[in-house]
N, C-alpha and C positions, 0 to 999 in steps of 0.2 A: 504494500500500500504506500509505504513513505518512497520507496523506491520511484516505485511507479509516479506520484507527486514531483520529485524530484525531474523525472523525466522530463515530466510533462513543462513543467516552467523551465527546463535548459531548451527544449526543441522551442516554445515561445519566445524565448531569449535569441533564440537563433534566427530563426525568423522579421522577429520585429526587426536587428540590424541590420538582417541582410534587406531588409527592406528600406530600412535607413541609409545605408551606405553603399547601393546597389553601385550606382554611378563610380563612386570610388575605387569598388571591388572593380568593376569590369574596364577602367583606366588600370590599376595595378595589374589587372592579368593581361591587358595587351601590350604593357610594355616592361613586364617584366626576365622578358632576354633584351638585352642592349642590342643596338642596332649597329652600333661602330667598333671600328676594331682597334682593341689597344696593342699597344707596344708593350715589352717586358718592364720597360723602362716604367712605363706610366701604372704597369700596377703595382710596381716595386712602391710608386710613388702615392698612390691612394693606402697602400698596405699599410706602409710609414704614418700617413694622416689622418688614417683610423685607430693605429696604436698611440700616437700623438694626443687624438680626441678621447682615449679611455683614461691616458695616465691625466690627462688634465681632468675628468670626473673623477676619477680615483681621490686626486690631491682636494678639489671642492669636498666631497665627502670627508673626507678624515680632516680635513680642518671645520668643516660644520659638526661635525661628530665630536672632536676634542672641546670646540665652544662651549657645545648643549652640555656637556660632561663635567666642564668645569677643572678643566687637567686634574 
């Protein structure tokens, strides 16, 4: 019974967004392979600027974390 409850509001959940963010959805599925072709170079160089963009969330994190903490 609760199972079944459960079901039932994740499959309405799913629905309502998909019907929320249809437009969205079917933008990201039609361009989700790249249409140009990179050089080794240039993914060397997004690879770089995504590990670049985690350690700078990394570092915002533990200095918001140390604040709220109170060292």
């Amino acid at each position: 019974m609760f199972i079944k409850r459960i079901k039932s509001i994740l499959a309405w959940l799913n629905k309502f967004f998909a019907r929320r963010f249809e437009k969205i959805i079917e933008i990201n599925r039609r361009y989700e392979r790249p249409r140009i072709a990179m050089t080794p170079m240039t993914r060397i160089a997004l690879l770089l600027l995504r590990i670049y963009l985690l350690l700078l969330v990394a570092i915002l994190f533990y200095k918001f974390f140390t604040i709220i903490m109170g060292k």
